[in-house]
C-alpha positions, 0 to 999 in steps of 0.5 A, a space after each residue: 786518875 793520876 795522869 803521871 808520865 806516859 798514857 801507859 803509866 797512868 793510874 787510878 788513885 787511891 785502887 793503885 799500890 802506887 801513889 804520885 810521886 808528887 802533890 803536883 800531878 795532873 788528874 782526871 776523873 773517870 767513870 768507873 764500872 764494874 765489868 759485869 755492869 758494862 757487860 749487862 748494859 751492853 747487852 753482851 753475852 759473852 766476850 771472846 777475849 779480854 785485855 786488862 792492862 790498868 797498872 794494878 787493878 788487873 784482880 778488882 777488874 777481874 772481880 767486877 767481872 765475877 757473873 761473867 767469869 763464873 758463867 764462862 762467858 769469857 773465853 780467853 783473859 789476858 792479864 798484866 802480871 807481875 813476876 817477882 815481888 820487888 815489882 809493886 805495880 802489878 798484882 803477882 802473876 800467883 794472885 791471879 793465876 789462883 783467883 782465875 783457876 778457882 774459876 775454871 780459867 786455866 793457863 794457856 800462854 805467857 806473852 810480852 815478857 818484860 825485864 826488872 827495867 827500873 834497875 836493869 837487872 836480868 829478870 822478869 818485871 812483868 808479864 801479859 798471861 792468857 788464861 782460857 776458860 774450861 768450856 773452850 777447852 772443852 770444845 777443842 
């Protein structure tokens, strides 16, 4: 994991669109699991709301978790996605918007929406969606 910059911006080498920017960035190496492992060994059944925020890996997240999200064993997910294709940092908010409505996440709300900052321009960089599995729509 590349540790560059604050906690917020740190990323996984190698999984991230991004690279250091130099050869002189500070690393650490980390564990990594997939979320259907984490869930099984955790004997978890079910997670009532998922967070993913990992700078670029939202999708692979979410494809570690392909048993729970086929199983519906996950009520809401929320995602950081990015909303313009100048921002290469996020996954688009249309790649996972399609990855989770072809397994029954459907969209319900976008939060947290952030402005192009790196060049102050006045439209979206990024924003957090929550999907929401169809078997909790279906218990409203």
């Amino acid at each position: 994991m590349a540790l560059q910059g604050n906690s917020d911006r740190f990323f996984l080498i190698g999984q991230s669109k991004e690279s250091p920017a130099n050869e002189d960035v500070l690393t650490e190496n980390v564990d990594i699991v997939t979320l259907d492992e984490f869930c099984f060994a955790r004997e978890m059944e079910k997670v009532n709301y998922l967070k993913i925020d990992t700078e670029g890996g939202d999708l692979e997240v979410l494809r570690g978790g392909e048993n729970m999200l086929k199983e519906q064993r996950m009520d809401f997910v929320e995602v950081e996605a990015g909303m313009n294709a100048g921002n290469k940092r996020h996954v688009s908010f249309e790649a996972l918007k399609d990855y989770l409505e072809s397994r029954s996440y459907l969209l319900f709300g976008i939060y947290r929406q952030v402005n192009e900052w790196p060049t102050k321009k006045p439209h979206l960089r990024r924003t957090n969606p929550v999907f929401v599995s169809r078997h909790m729509i279906g218990r409203a």
